[in-house]
C-alpha positions as CSV (number, residue, x, y, z in Angstrom):
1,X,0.4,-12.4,37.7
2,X,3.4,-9.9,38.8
3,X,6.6,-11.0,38.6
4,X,8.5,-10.2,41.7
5,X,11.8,-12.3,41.2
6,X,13.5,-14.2,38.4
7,X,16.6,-15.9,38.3
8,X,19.0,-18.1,36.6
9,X,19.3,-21.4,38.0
10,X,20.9,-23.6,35.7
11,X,21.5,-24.9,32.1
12,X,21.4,-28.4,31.0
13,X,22.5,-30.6,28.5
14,X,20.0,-33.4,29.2
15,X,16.9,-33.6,30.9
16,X,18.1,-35.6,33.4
17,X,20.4,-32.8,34.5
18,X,17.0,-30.4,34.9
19,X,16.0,-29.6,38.4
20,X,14.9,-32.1,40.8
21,X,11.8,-31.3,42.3
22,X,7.8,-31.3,41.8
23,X,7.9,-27.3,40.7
24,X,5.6,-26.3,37.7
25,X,7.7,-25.8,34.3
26,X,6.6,-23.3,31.2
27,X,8.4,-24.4,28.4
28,X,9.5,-21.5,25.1
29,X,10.7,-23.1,22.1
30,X,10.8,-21.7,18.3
31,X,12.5,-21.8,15.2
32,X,16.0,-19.8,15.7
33,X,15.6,-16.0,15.6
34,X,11.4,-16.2,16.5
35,X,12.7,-13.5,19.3
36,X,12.9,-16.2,22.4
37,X,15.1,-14.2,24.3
38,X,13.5,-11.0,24.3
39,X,9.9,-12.1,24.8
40,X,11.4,-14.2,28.1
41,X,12.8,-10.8,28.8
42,X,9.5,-8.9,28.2
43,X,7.3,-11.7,30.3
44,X,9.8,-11.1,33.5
45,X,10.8,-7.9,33.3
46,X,14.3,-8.2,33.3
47,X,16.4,-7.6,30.4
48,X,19.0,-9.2,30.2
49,X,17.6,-12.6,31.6
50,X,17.9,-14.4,28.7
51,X,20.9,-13.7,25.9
52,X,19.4,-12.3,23.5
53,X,21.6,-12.1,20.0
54,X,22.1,-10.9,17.1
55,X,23.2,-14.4,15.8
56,X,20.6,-16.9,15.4
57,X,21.0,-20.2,17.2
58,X,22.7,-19.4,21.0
59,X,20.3,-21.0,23.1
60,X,21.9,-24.9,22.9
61,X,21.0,-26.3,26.4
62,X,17.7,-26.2,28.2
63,X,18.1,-23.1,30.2
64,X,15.9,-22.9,33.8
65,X,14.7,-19.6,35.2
66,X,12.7,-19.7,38.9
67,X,10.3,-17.2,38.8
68,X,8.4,-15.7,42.0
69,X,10.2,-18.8,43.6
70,X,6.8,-21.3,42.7
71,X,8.0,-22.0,39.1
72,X,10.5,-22.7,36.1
73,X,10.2,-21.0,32.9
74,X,12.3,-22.9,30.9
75,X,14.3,-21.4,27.5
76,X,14.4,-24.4,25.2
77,X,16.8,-24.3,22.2
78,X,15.7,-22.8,18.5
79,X,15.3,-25.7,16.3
80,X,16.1,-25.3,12.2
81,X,18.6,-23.6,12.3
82,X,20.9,-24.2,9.0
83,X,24.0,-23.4,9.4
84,X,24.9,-26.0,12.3
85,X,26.3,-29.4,11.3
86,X,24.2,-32.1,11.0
87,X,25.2,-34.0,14.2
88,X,24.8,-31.0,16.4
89,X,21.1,-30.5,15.1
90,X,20.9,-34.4,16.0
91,X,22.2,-33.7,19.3
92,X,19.7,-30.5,19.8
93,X,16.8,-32.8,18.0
94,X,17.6,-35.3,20.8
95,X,17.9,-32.7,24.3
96,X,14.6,-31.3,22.9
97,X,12.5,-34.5,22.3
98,X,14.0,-35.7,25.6
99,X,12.7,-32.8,27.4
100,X,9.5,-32.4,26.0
101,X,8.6,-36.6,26.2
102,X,9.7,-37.0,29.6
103,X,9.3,-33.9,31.6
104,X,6.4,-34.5,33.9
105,X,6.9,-31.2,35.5
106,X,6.2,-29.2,32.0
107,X,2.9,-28.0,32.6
108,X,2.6,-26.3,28.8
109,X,4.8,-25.6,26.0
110,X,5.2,-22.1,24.5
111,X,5.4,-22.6,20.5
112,X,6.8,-19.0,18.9
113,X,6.1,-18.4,15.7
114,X,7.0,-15.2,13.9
115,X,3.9,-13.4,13.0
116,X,5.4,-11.4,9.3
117,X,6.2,-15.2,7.6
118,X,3.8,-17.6,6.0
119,X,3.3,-20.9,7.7
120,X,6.6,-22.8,7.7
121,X,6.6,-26.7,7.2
122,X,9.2,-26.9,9.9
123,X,6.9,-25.1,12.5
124,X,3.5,-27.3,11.1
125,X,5.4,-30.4,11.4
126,X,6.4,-29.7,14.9
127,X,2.6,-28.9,16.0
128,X,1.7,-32.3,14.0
129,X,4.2,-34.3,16.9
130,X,3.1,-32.1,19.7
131,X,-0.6,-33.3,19.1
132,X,0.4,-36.8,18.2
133,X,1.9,-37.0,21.7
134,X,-0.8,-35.6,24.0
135,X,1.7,-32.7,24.8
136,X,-0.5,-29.0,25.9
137,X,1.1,-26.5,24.2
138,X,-0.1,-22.8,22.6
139,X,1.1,-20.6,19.5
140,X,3.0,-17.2,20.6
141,X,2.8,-14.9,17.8
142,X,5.7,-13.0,18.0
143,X,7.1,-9.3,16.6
144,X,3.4,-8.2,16.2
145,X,4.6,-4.4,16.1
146,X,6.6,-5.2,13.1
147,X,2.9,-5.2,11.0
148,X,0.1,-3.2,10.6
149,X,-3.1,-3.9,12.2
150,X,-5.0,-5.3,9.1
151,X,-1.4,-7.7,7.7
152,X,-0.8,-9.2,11.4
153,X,-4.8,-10.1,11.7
154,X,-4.4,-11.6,8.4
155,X,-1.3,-13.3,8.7
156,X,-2.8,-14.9,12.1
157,X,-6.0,-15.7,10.5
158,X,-4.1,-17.7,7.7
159,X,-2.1,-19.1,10.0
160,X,-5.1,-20.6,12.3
161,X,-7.0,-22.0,9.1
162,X,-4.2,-24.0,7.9
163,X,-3.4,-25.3,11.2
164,X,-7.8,-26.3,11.5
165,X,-7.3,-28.2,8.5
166,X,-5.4,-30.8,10.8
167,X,-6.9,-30.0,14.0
168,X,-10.6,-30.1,15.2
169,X,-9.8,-28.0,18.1
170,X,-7.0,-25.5,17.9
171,X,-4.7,-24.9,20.9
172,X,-4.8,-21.4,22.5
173,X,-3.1,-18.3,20.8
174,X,-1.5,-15.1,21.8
175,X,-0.7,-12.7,20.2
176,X,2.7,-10.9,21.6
177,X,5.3,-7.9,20.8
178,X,8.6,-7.9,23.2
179,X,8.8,-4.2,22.1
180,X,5.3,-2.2,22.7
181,X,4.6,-5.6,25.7
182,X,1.9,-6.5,24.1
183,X,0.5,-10.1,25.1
184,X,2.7,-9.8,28.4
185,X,-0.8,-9.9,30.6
186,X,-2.3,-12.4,28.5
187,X,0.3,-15.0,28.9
188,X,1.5,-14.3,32.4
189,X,-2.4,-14.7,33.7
190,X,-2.5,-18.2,31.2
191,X,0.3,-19.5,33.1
192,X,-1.2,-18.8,36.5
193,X,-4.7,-20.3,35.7
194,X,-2.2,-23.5,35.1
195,X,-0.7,-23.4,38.3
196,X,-3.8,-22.8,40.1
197,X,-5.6,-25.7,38.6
């Protein structure tokens, strides 16, 4: 798939404020820091699409981008991140749930997971309610180019065996770097099998 256009539509605070319309949506969500931003940026080509920061935590409403005019990706906010007060991370809990439950036009979820750390319960216990409700989803292994070779097959190999002791069938994988572009084919051509049924 080339991207030929992508552009900032709008930013809402509940799904019911998303975009009317039967357009496809890909969904990006992950832990705060997982490197959101920049892999949106890598997948359309443009850098500054989404804010990327230095400071964990900025995304905080569910962000729409029209690519190629035919579909949304959508930038979902980081979940786990600490240092917000309890009732915010309700809040964030709630606009995310909300989203992913009752967003018929979400076509697939992007999961991000940082390919250097060990599984984290937070991330396993996320997958756990994504398969409990029926929602299609993948793993995006971020920051490859931060390992070697031999440590990122390993950590992604650990990483798929604990997740097969819950699940017969494991959802697809990719394997991405927003710095060297790597996985950028991959997941763009994913995405367009999707929309073409």
């Amino acid at each position: 798939m080339l991207i030929k256009s992508a552009e900032y539509v709008i930013s809402s605070a509940r799904v019911d404020q998303c975009p009317q319309g039967e357009l496809p949506e890909f969904a990006f969500i992950g832990r705060s820091n997982v490197g959101k931003s920049s892999l949106i940026n890598m997948l359309t080509g443009r850098a500054g699409l989404a804010k990327t920061s230095a400071t964990p935590g900025k995304t905080i409403l569910i962000n729409h981008f029209l690519i190629n005019k035919e579909w949304y990706l959508v930038d979902l906010p980081g979940y786990g991140y600490a240092k917000r007060g309890q009732q915010q991370r309700d809040e964030l809990q709630r606009m995310i749930t909300g989203y992913i439950l009752r967003r018929e036009q979400m076509m697939n979820l992007f999961l991000l997971i940082d390919a250097r750390h060990e599984p984290q319960r937070i991330d396993m216990e996320f997958i756990e309610w994504l398969g409990e409700n029926g929602i299609p989803f993948s793993i995006v292994f971020t920051k490859a180019d931060k390992l070697s070779k031999g440590k990122l097959a390993a950590n992604i190999k650990h990483y798929l065996s604990e997740l097969s002791k819950q699940w017969e069938e494991l959802p697809p994988h990719f394997i991405t770097s927003s710095e060297t572009k790597q996985g950028k084919e991959e997941v763009l051509s994913y995405i367009e099998a999707i929309i073409q049924g």
